[in-house]
Biopython code that builds the backbone (N, CA, C, O; Angstrom):
import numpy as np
from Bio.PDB.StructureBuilder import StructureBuilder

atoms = [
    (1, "UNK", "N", (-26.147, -6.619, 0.500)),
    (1, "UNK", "CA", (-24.793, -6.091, 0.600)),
    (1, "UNK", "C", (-23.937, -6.587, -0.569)),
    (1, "UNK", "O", (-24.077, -7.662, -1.152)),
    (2, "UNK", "N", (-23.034, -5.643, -0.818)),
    (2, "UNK", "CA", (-22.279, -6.214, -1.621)),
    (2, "UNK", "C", (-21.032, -6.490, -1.421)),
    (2, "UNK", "O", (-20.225, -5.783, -0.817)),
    (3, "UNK", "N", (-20.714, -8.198, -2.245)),
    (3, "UNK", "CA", (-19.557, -8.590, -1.752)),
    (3, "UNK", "C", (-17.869, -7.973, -2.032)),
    (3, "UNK", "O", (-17.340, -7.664, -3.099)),
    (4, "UNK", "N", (-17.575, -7.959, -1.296)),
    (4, "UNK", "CA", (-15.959, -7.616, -1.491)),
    (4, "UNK", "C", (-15.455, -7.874, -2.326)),
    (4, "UNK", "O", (-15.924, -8.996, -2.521)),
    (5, "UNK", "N", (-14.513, -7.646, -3.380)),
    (5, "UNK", "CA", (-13.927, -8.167, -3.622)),
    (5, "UNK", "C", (-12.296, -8.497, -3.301)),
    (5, "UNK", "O", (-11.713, -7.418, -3.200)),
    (6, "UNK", "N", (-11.477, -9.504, -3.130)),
    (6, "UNK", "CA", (-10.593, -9.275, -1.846)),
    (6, "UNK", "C", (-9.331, -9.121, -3.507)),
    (6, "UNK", "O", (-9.539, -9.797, -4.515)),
    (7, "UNK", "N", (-8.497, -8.420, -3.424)),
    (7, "UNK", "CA", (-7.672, -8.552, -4.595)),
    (7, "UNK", "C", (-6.070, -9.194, -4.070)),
    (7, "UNK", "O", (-5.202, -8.655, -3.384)),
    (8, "UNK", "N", (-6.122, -10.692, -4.775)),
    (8, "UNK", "CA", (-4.899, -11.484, -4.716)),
    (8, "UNK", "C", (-3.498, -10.594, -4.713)),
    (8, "UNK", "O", (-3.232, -10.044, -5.782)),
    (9, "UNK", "N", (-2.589, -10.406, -3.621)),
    (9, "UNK", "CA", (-1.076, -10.037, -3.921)),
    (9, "UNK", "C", (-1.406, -8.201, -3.209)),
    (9, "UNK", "O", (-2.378, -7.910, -2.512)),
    (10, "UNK", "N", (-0.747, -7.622, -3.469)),
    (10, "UNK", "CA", (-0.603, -6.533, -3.068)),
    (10, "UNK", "C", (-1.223, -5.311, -3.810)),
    (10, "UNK", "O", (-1.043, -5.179, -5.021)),
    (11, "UNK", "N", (-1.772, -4.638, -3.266)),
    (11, "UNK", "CA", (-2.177, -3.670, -3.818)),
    (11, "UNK", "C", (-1.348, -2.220, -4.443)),
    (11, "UNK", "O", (-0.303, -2.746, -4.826)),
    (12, "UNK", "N", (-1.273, -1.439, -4.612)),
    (12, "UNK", "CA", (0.015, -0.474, -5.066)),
    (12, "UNK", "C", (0.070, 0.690, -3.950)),
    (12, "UNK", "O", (1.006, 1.468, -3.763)),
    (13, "UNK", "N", (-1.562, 0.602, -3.019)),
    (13, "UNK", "CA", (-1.909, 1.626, -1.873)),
    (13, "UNK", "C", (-0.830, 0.605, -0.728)),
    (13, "UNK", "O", (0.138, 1.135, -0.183)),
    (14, "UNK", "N", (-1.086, -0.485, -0.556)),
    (14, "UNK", "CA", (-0.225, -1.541, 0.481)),
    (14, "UNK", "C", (1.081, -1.668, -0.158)),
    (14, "UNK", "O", (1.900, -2.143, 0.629)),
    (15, "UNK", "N", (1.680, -1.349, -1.593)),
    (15, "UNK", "CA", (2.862, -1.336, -1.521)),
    (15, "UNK", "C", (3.714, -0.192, -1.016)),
    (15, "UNK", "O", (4.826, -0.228, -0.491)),
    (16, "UNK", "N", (2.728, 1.090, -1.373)),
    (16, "UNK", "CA", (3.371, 2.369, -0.993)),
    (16, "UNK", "C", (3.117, 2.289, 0.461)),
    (16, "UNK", "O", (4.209, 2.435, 1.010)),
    (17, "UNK", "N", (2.048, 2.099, 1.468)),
    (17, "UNK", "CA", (2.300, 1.597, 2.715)),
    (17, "UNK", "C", (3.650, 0.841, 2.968)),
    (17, "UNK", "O", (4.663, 1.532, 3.076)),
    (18, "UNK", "N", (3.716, -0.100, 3.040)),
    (18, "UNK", "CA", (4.658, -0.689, 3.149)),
    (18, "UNK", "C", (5.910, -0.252, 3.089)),
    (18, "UNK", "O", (6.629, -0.596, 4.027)),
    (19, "UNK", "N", (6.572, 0.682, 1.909)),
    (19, "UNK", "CA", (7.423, 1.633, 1.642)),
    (19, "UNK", "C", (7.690, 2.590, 2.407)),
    (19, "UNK", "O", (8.823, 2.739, 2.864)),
    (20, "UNK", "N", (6.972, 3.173, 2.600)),
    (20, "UNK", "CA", (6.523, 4.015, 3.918)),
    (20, "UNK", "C", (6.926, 4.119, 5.156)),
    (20, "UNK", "O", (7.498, 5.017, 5.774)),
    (21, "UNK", "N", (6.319, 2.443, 5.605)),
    (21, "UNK", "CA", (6.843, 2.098, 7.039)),
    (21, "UNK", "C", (8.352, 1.620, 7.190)),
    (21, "UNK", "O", (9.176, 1.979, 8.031)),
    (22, "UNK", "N", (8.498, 0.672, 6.100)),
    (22, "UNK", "CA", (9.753, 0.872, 6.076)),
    (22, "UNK", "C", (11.126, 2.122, 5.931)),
    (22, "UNK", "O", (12.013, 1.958, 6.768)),
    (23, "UNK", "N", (11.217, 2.662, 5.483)),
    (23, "UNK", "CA", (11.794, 4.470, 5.620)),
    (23, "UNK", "C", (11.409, 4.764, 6.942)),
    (23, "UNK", "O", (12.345, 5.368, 7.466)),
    (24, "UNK", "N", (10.338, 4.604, 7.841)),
    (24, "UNK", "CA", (9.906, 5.432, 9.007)),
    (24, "UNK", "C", (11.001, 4.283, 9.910)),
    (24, "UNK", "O", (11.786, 4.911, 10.620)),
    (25, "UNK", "N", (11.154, 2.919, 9.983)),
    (25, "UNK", "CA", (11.735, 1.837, 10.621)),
    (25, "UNK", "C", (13.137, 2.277, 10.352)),
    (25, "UNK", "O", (13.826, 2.144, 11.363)),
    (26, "UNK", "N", (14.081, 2.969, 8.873)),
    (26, "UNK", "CA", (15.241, 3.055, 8.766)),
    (26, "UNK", "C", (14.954, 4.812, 9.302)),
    (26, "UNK", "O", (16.028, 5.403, 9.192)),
    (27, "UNK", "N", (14.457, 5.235, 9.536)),
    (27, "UNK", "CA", (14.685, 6.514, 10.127)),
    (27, "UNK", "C", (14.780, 6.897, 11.530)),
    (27, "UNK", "O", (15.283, 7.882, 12.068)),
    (28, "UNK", "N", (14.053, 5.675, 12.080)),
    (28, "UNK", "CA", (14.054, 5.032, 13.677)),
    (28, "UNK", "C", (15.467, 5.180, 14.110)),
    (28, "UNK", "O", (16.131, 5.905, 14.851)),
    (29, "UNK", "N", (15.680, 3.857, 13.072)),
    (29, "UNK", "CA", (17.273, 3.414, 13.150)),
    (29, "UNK", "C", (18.263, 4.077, 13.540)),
    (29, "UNK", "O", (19.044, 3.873, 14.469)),
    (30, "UNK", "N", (18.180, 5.199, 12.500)),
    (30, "UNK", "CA", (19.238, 6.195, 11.850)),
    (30, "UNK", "C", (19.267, 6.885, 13.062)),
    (30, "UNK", "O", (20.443, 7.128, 13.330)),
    (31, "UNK", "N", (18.401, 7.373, 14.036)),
    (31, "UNK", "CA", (18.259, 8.483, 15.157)),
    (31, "UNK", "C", (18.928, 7.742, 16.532)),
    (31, "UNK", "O", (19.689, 8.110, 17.427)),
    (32, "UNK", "N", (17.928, 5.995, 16.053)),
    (32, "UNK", "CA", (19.190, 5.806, 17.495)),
    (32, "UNK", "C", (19.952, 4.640, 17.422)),
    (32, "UNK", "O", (19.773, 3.528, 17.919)),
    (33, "UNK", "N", (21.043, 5.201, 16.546)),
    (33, "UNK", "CA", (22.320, 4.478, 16.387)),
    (33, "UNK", "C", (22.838, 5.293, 16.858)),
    (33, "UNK", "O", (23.611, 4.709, 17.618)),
    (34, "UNK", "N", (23.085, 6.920, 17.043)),
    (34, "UNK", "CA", (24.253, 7.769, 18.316)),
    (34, "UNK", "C", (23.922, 7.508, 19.376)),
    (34, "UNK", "O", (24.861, 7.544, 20.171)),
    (35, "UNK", "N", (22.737, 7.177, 19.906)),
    (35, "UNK", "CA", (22.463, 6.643, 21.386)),
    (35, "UNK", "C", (22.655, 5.240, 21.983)),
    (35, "UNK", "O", (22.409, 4.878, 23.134)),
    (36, "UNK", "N", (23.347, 4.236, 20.540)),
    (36, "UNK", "CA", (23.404, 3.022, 21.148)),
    (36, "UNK", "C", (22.583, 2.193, 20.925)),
    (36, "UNK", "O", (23.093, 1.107, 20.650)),
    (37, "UNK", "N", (21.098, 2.215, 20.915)),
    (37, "UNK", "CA", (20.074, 1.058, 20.879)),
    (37, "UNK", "C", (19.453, 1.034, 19.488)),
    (37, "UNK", "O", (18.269, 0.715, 19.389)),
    (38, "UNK", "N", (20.200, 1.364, 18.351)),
    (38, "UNK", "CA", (19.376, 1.328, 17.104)),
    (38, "UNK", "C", (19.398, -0.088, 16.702)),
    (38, "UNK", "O", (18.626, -0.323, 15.772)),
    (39, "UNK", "N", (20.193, -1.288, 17.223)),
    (39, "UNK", "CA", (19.996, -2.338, 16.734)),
    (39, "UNK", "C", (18.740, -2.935, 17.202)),
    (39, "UNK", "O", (18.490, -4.014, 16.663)),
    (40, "UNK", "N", (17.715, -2.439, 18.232)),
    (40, "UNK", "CA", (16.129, -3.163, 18.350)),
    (40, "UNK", "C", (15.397, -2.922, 17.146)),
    (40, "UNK", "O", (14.626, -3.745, 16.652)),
    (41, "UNK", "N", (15.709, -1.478, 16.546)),
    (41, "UNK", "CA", (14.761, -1.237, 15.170)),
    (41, "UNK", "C", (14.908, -2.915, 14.695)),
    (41, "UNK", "O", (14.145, -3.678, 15.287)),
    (42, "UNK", "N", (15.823, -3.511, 13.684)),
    (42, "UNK", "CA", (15.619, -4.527, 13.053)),
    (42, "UNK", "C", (14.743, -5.715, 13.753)),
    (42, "UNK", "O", (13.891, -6.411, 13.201)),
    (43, "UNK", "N", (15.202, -5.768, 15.195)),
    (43, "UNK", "CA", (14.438, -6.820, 15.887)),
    (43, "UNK", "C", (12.810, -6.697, 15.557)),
    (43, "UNK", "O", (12.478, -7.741, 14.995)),
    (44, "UNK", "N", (11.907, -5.981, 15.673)),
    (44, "UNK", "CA", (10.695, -4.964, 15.681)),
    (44, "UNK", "C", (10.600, -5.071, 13.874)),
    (44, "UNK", "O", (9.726, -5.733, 13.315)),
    (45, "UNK", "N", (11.506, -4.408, 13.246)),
    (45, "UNK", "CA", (11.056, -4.553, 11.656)),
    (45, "UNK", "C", (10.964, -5.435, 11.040)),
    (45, "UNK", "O", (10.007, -5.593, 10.281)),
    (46, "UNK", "N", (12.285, -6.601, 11.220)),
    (46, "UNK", "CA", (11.676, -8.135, 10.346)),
    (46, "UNK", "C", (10.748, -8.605, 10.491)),
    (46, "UNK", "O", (9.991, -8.698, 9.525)),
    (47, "UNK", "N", (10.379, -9.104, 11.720)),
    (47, "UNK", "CA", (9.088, -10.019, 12.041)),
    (47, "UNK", "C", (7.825, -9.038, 11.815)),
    (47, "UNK", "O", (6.785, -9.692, 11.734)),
    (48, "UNK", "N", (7.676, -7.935, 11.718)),
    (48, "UNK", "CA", (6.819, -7.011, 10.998)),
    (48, "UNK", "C", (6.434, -7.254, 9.645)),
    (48, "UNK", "O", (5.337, -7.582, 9.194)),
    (49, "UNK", "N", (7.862, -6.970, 8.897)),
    (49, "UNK", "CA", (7.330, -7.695, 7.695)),
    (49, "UNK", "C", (6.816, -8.523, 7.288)),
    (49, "UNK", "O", (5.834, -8.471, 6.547)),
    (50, "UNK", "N", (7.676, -10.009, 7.905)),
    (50, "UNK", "CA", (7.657, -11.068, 7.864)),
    (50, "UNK", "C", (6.266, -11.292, 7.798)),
    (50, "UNK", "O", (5.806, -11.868, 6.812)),
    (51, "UNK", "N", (5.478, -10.883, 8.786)),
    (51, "UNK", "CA", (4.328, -10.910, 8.997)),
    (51, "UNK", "C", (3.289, -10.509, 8.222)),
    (51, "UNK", "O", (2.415, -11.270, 7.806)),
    (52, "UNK", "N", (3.369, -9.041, 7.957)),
    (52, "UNK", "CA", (3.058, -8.582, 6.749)),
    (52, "UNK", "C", (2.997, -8.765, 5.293)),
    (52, "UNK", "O", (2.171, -8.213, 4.565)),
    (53, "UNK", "N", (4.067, -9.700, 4.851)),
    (53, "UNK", "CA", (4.218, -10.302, 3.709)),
    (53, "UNK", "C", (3.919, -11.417, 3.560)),
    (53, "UNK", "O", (3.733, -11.667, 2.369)),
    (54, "UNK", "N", (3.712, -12.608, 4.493)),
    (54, "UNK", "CA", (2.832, -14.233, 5.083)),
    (54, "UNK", "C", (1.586, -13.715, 4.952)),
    (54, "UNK", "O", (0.780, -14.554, 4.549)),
    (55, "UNK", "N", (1.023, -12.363, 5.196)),
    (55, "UNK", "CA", (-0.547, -12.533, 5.097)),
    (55, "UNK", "C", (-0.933, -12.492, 3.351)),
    (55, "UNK", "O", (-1.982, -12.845, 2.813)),
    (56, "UNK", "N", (0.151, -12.005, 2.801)),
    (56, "UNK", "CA", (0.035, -11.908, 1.416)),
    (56, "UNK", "C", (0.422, -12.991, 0.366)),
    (56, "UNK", "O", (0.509, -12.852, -0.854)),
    (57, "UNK", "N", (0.649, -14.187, 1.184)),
    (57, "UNK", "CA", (1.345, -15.302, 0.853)),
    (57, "UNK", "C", (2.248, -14.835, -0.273)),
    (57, "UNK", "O", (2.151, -15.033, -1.484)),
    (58, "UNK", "N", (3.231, -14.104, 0.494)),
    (58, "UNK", "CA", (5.000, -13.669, 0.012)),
    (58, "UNK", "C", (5.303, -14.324, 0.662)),
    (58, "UNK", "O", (4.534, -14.540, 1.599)),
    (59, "UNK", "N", (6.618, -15.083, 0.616)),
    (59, "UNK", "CA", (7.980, -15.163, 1.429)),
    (59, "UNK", "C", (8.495, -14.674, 1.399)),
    (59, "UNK", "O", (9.017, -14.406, 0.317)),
    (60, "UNK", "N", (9.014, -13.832, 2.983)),
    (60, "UNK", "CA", (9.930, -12.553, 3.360)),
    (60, "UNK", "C", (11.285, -13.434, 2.880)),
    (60, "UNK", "O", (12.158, -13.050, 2.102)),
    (61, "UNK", "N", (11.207, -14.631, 3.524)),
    (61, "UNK", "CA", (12.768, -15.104, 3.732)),
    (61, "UNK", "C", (12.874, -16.263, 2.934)),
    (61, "UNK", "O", (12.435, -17.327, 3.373)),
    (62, "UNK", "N", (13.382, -16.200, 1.855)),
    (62, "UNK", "CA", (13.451, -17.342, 1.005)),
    (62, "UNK", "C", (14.746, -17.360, 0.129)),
    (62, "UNK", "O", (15.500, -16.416, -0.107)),
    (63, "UNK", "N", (14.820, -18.545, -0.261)),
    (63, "UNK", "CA", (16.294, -18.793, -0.631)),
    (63, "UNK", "C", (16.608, -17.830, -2.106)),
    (63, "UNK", "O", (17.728, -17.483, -2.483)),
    (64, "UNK", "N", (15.294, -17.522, -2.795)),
    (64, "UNK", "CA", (15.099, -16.152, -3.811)),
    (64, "UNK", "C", (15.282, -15.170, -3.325)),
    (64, "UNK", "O", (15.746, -14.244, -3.991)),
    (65, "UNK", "N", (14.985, -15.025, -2.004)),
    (65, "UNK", "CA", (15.396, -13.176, -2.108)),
    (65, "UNK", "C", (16.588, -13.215, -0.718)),
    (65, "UNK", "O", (16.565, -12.256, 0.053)),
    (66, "UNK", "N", (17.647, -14.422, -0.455)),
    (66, "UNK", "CA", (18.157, -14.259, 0.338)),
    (66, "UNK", "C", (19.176, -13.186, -0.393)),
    (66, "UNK", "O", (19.327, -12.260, 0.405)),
    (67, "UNK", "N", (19.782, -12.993, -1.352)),
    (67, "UNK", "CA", (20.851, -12.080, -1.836)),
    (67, "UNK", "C", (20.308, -10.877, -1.312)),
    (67, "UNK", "O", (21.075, -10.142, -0.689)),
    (68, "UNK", "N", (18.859, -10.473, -1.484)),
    (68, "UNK", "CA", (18.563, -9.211, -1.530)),
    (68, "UNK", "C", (18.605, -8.651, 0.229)),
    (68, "UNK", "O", (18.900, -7.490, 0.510)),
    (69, "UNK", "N", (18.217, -9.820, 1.409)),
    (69, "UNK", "CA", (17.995, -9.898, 2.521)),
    (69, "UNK", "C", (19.185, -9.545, 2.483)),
    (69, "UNK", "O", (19.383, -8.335, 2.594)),
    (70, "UNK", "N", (20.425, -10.492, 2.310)),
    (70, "UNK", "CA", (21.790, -10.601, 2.699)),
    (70, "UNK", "C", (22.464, -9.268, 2.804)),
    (70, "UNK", "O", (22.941, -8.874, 3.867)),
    (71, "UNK", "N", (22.505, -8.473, 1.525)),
    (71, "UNK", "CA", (22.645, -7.221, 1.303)),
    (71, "UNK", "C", (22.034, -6.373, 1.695)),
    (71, "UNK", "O", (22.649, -5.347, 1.407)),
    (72, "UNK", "N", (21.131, -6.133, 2.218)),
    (72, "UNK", "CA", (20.270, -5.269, 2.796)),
    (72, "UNK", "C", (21.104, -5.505, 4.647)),
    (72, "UNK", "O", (21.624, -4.614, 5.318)),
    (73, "UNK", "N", (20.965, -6.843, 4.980)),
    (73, "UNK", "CA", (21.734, -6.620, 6.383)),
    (73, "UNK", "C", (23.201, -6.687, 6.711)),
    (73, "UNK", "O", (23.674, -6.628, 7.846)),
    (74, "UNK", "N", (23.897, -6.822, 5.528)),
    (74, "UNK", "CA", (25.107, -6.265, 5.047)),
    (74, "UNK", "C", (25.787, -4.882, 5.638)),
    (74, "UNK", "O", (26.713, -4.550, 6.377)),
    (75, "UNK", "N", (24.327, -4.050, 4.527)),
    (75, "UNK", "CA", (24.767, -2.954, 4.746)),
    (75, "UNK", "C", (24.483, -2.153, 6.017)),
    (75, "UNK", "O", (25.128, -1.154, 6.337)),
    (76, "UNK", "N", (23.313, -2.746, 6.823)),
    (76, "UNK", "CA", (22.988, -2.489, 7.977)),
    (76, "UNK", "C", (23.710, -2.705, 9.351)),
    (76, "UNK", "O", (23.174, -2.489, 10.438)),
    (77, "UNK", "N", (25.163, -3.220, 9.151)),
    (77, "UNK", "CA", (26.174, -3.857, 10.155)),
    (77, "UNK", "C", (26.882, -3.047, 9.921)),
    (77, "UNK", "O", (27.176, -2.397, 10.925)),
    (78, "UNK", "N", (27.637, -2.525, 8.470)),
    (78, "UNK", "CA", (28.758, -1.500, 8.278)),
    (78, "UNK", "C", (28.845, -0.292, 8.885)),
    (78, "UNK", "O", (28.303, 0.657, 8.318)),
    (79, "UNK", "N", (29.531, -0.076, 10.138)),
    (79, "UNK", "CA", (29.379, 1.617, 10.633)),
    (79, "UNK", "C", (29.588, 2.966, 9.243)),
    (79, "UNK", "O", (30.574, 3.018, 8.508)),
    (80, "UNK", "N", (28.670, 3.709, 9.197)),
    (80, "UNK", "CA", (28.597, 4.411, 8.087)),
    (80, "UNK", "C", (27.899, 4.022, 7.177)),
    (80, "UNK", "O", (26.961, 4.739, 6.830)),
    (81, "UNK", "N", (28.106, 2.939, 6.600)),
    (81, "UNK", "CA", (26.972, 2.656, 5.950)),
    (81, "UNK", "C", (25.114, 2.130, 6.507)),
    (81, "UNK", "O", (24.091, 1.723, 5.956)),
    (82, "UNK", "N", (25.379, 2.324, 7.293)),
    (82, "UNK", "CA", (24.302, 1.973, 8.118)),
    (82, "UNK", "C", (23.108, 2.732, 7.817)),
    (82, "UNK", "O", (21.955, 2.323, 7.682)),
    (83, "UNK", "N", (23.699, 4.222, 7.711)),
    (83, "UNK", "CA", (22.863, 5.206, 7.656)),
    (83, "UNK", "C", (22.050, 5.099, 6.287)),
    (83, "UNK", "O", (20.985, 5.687, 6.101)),
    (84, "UNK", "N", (22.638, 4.333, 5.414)),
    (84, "UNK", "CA", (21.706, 4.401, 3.971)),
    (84, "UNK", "C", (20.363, 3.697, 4.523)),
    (84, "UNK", "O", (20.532, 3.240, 5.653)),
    (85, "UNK", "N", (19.272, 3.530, 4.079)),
    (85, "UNK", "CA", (18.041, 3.238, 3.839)),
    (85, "UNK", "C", (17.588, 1.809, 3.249)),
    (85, "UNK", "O", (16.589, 1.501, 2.600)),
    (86, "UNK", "N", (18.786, 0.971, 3.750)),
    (86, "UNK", "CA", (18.872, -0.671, 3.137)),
    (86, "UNK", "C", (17.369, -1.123, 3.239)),
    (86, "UNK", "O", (16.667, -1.472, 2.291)),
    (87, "UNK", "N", (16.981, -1.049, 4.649)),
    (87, "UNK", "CA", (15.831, -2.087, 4.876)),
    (87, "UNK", "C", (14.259, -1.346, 3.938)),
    (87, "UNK", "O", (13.246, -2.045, 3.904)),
    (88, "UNK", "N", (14.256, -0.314, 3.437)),
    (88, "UNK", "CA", (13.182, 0.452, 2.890)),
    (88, "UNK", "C", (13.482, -0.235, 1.150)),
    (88, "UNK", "O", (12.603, -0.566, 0.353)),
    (89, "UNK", "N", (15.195, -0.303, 0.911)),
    (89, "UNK", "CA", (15.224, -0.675, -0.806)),
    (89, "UNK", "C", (14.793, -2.130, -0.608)),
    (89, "UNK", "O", (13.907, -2.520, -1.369)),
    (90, "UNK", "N", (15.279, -3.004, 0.298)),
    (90, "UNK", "CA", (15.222, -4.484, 1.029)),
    (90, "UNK", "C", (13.353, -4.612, 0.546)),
    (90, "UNK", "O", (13.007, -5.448, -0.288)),
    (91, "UNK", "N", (12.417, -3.748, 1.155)),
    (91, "UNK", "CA", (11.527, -3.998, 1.413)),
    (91, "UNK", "C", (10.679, -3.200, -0.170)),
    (91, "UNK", "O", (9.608, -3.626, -0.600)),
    (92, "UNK", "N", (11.044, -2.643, -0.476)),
    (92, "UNK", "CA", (10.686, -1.870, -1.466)),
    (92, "UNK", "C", (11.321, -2.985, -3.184)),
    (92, "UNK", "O", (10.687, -2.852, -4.231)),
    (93, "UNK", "N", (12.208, -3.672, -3.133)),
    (93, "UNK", "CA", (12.343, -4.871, -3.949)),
    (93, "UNK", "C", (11.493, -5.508, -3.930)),
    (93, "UNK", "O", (10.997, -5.638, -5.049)),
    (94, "UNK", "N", (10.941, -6.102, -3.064)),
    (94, "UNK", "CA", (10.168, -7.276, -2.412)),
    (94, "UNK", "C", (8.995, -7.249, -3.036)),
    (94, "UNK", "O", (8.625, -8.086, -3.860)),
    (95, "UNK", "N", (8.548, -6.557, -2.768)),
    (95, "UNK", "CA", (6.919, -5.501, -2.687)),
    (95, "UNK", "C", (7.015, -5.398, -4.583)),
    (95, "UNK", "O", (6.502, -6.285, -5.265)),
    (96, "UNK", "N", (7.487, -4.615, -4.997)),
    (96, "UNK", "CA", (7.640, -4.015, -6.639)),
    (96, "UNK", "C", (8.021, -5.654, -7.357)),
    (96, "UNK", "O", (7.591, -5.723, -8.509)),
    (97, "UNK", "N", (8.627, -6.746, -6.953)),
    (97, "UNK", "CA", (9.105, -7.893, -7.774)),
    (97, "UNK", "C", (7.641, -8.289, -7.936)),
    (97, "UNK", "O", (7.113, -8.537, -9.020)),
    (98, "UNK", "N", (6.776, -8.335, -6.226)),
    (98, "UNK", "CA", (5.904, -9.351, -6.282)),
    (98, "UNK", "C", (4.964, -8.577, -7.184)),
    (98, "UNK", "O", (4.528, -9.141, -8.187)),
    (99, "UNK", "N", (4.531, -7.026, -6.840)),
    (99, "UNK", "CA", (3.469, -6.794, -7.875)),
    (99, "UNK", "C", (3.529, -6.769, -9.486)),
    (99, "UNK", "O", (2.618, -6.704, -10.312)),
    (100, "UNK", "N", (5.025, -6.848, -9.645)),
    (100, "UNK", "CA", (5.271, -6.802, -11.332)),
    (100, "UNK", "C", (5.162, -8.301, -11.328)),
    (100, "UNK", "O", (4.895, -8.594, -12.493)),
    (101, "UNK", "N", (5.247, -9.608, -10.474)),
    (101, "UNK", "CA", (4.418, -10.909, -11.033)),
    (101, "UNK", "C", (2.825, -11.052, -10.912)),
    (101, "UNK", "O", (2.179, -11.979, -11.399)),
    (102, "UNK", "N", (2.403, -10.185, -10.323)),
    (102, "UNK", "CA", (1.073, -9.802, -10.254)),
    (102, "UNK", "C", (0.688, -9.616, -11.345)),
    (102, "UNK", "O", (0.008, -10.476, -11.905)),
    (103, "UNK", "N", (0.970, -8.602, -11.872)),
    (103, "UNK", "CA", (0.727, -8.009, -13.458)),
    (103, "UNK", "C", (0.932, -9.231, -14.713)),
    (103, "UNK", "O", (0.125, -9.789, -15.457)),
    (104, "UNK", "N", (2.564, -9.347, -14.524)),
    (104, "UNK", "CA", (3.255, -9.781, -15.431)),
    (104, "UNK", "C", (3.383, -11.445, -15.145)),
    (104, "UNK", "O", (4.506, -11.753, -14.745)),
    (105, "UNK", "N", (2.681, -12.278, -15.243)),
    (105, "UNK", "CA", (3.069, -13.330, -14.144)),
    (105, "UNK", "C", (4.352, -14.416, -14.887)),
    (105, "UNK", "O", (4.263, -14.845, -16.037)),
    (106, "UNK", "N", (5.378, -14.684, -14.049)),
    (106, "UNK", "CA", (6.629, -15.528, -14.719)),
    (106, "UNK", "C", (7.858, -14.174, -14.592)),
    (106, "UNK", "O", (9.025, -14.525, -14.414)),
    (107, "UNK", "N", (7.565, -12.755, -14.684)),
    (107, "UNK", "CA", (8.552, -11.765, -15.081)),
    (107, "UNK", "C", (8.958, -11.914, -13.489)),
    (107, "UNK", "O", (8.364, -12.268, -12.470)),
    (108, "UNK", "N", (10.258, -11.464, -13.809)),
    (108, "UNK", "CA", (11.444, -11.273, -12.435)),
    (108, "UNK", "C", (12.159, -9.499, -13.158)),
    (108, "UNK", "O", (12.655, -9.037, -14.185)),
    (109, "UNK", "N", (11.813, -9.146, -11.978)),
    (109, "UNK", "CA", (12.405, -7.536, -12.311)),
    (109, "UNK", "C", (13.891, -7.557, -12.357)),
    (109, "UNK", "O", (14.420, -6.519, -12.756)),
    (110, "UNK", "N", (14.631, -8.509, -12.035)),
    (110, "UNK", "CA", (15.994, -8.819, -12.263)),
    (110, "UNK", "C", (16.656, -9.048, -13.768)),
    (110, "UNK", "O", (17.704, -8.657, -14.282)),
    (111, "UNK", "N", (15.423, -9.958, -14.284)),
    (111, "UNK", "CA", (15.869, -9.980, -15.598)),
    (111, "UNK", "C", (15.074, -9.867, -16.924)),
    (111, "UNK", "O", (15.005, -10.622, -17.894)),
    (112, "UNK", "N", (14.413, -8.504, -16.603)),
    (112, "UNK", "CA", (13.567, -8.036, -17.771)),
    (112, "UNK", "C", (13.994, -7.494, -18.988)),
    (112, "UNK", "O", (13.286, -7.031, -19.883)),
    (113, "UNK", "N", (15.857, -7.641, -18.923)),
    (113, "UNK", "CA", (16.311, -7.262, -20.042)),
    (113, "UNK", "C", (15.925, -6.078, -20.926)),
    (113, "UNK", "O", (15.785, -6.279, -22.133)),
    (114, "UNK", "N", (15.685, -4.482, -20.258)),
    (114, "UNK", "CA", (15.607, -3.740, -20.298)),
    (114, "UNK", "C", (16.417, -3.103, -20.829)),
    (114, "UNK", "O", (16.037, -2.114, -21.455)),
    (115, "UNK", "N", (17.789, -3.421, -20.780)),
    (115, "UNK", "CA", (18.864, -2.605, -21.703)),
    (115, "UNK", "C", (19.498, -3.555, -22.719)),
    (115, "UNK", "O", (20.650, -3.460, -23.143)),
    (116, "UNK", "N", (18.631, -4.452, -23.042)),
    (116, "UNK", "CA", (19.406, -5.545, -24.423)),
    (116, "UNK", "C", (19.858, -4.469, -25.184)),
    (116, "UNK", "O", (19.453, -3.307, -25.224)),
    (117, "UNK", "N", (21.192, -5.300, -26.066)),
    (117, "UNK", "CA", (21.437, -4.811, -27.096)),
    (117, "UNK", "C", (21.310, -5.411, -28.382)),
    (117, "UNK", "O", (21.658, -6.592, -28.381)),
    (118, "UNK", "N", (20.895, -4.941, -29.548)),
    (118, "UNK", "CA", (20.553, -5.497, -30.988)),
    (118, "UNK", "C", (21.796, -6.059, -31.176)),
    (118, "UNK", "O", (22.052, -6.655, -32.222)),
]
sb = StructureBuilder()
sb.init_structure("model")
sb.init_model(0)
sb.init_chain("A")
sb.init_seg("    ")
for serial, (resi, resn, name, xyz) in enumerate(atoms, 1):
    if name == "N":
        sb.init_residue(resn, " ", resi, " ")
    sb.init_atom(name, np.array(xyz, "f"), 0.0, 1.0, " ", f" {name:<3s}", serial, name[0])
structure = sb.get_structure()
């Protein structure tokens, strides 16, 4: 037989998964916030991740991506804004930082200085 090979960090098929479920979790949301109980979605989605991202030895919750957490459940408290798709960009940061240190290792997609000027 031949052995596996297991590939360190995330794959780009498990990031677009991931992406995925998240949008399906803010679309949950979005349907039942007129009925009242859309605040269990988050209960059900963090520790999902959380989980999901510990098997990948990510930290969901760390003092690095608390801005991005913060803002993401920010916007998830604001009536009206609620409806945007926080926890999918939340989770979709996460996912795209870690595989561009995958690639790139030391780079932070925050400050790749993409629009320097001469």
């Amino acid at each position: 037989m031949e052995e596996e090979k297991k590939e360190k960090g995330l794959s780009v098929t498990t990031v677009w998964f991931m992406i995925a479920v998240a949008l399906f979790f803010d679309v949950l949301q979005g349907l039942l916030i007129p009925v009242g109980i859309g605040f269990f979605v988050p209960i059900v989605s963090y520790p999902t991740f959380w989980l999901w991202f510990k098997r990948y030895d990510i930290s969901f919750f760390s003092m690095k991506r608390a801005p991005v957490l913060g803002i993401g459940a920010l916007i998830e408290v604001i009536p009206g804004l609620d409806l945007l798709p926080a926890f999918t960009f939340t989770v979709a940061r996460i996912a795209l930082a870690s595989k561009l240190q995958d690639i790139v290792p030391g780079a932070d997609i925050i400050k790749l200085d993409i629009m320097k000027r001469k």
